[in-house]
N, CA, C and O atoms as a GROMACS GRO file, in nm:
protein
  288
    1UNK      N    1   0.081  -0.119   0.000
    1UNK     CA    2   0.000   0.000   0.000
    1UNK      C    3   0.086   0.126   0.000
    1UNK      O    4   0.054   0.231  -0.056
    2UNK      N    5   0.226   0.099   0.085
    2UNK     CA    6   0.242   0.242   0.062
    2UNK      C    7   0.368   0.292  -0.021
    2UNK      O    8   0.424   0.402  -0.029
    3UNK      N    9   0.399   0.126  -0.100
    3UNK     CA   10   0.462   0.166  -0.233
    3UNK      C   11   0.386   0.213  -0.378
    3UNK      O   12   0.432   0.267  -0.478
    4UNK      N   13   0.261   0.174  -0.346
    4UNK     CA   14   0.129   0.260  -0.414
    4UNK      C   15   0.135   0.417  -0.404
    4UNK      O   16   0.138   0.495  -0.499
    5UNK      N   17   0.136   0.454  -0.242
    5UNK     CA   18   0.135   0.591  -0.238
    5UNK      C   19   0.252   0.674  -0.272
    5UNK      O   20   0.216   0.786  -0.306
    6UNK      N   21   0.397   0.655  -0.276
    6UNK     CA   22   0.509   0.693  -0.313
    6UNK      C   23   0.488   0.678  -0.466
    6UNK      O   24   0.505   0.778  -0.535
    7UNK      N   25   0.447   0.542  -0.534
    7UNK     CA   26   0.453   0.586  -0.657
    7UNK      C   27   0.385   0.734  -0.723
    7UNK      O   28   0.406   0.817  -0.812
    8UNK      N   29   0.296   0.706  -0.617
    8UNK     CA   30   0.143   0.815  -0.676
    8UNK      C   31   0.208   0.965  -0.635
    8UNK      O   32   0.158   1.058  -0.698
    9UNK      N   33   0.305   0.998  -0.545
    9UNK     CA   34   0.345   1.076  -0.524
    9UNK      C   35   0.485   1.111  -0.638
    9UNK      O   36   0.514   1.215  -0.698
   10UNK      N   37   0.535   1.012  -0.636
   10UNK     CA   38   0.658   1.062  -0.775
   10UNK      C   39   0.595   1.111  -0.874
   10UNK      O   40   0.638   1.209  -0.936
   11UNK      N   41   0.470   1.040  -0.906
   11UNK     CA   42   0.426   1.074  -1.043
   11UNK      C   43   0.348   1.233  -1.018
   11UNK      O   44   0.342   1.305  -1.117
   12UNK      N   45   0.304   1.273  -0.914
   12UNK     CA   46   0.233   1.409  -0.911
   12UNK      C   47   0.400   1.515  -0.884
   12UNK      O   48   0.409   1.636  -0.903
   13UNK      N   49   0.467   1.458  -0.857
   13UNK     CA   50   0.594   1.617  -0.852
   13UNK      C   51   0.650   1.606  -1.017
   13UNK      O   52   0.699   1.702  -1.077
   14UNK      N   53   0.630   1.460  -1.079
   14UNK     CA   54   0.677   1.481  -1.201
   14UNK      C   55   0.542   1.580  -1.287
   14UNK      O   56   0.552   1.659  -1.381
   15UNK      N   57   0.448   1.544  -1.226
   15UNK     CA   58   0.354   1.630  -1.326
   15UNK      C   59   0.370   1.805  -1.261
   15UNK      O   60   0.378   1.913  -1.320
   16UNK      N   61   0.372   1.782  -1.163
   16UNK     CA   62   0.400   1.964  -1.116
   16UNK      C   63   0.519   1.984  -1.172
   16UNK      O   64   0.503   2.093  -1.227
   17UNK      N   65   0.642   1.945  -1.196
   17UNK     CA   66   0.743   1.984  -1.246
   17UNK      C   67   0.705   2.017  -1.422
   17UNK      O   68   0.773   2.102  -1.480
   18UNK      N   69   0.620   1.961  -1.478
   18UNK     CA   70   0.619   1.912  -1.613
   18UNK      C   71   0.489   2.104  -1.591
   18UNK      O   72   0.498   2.200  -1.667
   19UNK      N   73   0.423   2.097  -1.510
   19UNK     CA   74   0.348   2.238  -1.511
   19UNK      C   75   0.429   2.345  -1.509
   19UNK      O   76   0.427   2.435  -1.593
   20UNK      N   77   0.515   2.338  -1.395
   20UNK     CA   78   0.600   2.420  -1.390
   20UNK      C   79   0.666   2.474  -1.503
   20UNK      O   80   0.639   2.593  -1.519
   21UNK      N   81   0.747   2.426  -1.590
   21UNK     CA   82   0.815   2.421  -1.675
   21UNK      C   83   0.710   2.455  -1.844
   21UNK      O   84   0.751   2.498  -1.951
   22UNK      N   85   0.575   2.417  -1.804
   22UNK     CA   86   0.476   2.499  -1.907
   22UNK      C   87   0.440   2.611  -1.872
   22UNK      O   88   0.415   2.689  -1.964
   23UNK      N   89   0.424   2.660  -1.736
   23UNK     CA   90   0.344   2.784  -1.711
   23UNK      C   91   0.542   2.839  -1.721
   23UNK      O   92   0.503   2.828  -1.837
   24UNK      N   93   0.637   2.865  -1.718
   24UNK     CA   94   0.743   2.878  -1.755
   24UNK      C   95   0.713   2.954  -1.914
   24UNK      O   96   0.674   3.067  -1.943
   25UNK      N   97   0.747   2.845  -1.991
   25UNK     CA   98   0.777   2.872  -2.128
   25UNK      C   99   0.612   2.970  -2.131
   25UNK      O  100   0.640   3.090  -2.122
   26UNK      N  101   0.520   2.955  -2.136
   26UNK     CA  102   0.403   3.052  -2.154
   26UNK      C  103   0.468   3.189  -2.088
   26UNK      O  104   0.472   3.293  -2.155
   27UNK      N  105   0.513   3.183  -1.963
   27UNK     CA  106   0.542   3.328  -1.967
   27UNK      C  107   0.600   3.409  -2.034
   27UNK      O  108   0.569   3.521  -2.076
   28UNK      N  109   0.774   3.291  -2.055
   28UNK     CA  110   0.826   3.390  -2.147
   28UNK      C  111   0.781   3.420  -2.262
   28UNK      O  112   0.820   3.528  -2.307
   29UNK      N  113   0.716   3.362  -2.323
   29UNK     CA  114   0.644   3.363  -2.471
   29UNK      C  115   0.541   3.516  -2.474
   29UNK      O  116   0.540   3.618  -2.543
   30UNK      N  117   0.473   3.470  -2.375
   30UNK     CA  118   0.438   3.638  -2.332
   30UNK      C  119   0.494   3.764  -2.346
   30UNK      O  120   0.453   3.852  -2.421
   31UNK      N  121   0.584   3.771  -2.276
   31UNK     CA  122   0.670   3.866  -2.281
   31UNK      C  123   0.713   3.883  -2.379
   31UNK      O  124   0.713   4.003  -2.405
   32UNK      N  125   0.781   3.785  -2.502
   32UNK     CA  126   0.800   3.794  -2.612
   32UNK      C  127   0.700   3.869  -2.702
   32UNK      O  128   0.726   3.960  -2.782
   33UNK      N  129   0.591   3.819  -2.677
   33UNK     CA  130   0.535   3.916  -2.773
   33UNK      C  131   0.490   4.033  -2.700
   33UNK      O  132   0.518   4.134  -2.764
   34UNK      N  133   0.434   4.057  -2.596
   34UNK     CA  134   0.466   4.228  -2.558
   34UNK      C  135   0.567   4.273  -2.632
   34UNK      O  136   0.560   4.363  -2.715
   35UNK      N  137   0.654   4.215  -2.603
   35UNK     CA  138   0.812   4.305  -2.618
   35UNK      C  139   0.776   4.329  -2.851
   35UNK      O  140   0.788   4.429  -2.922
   36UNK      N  141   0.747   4.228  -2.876
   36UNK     CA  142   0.699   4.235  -3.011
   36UNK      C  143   0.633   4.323  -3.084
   36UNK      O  144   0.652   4.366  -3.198
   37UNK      N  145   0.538   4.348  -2.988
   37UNK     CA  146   0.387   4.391  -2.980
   37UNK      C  147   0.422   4.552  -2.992
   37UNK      O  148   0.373   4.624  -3.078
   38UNK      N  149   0.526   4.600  -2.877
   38UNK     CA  150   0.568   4.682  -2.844
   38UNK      C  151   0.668   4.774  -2.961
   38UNK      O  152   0.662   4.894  -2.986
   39UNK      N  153   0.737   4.691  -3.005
   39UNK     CA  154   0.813   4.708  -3.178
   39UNK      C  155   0.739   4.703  -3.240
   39UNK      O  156   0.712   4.822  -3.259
   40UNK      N  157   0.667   4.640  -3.304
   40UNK     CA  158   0.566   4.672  -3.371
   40UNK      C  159   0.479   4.812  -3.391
   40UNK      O  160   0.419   4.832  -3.497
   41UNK      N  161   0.478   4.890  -3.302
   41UNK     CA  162   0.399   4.997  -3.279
   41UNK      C  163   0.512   5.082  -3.288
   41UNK      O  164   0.476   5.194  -3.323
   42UNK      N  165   0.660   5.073  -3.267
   42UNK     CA  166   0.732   5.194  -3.296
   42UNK      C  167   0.728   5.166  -3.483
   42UNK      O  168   0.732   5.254  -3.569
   43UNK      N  169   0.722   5.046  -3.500
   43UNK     CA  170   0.802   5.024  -3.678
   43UNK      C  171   0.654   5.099  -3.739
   43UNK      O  172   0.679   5.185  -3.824
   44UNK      N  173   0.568   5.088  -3.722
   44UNK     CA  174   0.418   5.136  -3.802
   44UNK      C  175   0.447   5.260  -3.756
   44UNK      O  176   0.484   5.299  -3.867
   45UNK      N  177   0.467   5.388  -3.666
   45UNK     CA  178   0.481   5.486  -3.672
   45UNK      C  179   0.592   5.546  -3.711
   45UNK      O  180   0.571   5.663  -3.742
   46UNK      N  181   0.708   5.510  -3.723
   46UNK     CA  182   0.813   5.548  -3.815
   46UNK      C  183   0.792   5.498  -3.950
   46UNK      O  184   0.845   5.567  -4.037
   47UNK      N  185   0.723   5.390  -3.992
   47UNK     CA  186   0.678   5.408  -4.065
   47UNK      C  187   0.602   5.515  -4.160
   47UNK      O  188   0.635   5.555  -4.272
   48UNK      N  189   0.475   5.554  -4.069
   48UNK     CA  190   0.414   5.699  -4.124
   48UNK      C  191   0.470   5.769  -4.095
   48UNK      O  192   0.395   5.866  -4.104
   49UNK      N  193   0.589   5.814  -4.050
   49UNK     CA  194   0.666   5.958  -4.072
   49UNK      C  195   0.773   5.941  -4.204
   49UNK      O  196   0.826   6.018  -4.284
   50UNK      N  197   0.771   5.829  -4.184
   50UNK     CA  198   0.884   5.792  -4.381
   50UNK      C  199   0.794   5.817  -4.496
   50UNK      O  200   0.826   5.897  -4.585
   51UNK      N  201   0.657   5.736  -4.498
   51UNK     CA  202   0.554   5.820  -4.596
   51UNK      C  203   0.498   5.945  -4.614
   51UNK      O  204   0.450   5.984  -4.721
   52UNK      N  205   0.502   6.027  -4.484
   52UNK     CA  206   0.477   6.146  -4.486
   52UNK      C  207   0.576   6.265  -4.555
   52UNK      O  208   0.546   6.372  -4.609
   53UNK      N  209   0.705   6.200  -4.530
   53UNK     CA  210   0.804   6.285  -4.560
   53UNK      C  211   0.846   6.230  -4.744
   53UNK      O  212   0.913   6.289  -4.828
   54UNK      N  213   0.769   6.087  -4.754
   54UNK     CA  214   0.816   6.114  -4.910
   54UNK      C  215   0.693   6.170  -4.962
   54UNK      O  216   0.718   6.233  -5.065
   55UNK      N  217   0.599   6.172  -4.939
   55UNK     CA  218   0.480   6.241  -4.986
   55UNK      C  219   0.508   6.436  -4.989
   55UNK      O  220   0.453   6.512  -5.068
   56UNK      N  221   0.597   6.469  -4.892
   56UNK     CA  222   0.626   6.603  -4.891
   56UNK      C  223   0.736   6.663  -5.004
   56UNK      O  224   0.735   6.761  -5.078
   57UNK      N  225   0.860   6.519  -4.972
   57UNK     CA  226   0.921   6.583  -5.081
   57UNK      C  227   0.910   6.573  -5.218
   57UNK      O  228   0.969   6.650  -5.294
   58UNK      N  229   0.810   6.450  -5.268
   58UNK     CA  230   0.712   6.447  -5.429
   58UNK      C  231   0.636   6.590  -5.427
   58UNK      O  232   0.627   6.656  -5.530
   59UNK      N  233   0.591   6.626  -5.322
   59UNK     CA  234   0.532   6.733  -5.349
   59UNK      C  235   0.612   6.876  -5.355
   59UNK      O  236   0.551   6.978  -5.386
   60UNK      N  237   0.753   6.878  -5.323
   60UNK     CA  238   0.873   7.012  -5.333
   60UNK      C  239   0.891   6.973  -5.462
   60UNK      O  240   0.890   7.060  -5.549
   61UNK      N  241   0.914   6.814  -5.503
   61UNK     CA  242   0.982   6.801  -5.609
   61UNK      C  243   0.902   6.888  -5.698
   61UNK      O  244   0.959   6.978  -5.761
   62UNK      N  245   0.736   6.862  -5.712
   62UNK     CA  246   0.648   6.884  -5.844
   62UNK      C  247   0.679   7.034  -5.850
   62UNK      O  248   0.712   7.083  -5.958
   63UNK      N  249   0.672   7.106  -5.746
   63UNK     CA  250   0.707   7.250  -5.734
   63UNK      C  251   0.782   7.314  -5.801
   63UNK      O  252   0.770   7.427  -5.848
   64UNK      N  253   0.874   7.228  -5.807
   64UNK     CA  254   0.994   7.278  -5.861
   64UNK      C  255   1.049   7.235  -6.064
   64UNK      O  256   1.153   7.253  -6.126
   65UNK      N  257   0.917   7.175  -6.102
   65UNK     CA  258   0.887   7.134  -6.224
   65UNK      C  259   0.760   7.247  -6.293
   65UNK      O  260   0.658   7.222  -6.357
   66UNK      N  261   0.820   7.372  -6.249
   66UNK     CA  262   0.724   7.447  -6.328
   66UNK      C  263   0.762   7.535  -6.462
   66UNK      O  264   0.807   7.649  -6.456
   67UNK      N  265   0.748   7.492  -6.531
   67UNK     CA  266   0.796   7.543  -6.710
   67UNK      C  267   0.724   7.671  -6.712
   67UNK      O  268   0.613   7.680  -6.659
   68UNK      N  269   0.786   7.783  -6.777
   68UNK     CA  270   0.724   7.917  -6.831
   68UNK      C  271   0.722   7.889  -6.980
   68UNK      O  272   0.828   7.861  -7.036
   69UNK      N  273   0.609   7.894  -7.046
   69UNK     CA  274   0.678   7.894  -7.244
   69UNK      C  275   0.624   8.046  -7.256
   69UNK      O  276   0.537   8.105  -7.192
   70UNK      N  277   0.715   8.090  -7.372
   70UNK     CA  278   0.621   8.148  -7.446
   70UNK      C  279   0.682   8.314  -7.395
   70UNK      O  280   0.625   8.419  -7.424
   71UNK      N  281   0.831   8.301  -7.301
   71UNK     CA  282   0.900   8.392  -7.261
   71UNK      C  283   1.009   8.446  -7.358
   71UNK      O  284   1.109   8.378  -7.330
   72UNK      N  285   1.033   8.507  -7.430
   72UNK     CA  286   1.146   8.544  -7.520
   72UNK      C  287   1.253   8.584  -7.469
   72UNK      O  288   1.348   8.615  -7.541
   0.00000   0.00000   0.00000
């Protein structure tokens, strides 16, 4: 009987260890993507300041494509 209960007991620290070691990797995985999540939101707003600024200078460029004819 109470090599029954020792077994039953090895096998529950192997399963808490085996939890352990999942609620583990889930955390860091977490954090990984915060930390992801977190880059992500700087790369999309530097992003729209790189489109904004080529949209500004297409628009100096056109400016500066203005022909007079018809001047002697």
């Amino acid at each position: 009987m109470e090599s029954c209960l020792y077994k039953m007991k090895d096998r529950m620290d192997k399963q808490d260890t085996r939890i352990q070691g999942a609620e583990d990797r889930i955390c860091n995985l977490d954090d990984g993507a915060n930390k992801m999540e977190k880059h992500l939101v700087r790369m999309e707003n530097r992003l729209c300041m790189v489109v904004a600024k080529n949209v500004d200078l297409e628009a100096r460029g056109r400016q500066n494509n203005i022909r007079i004819l018809g001047i002697a």
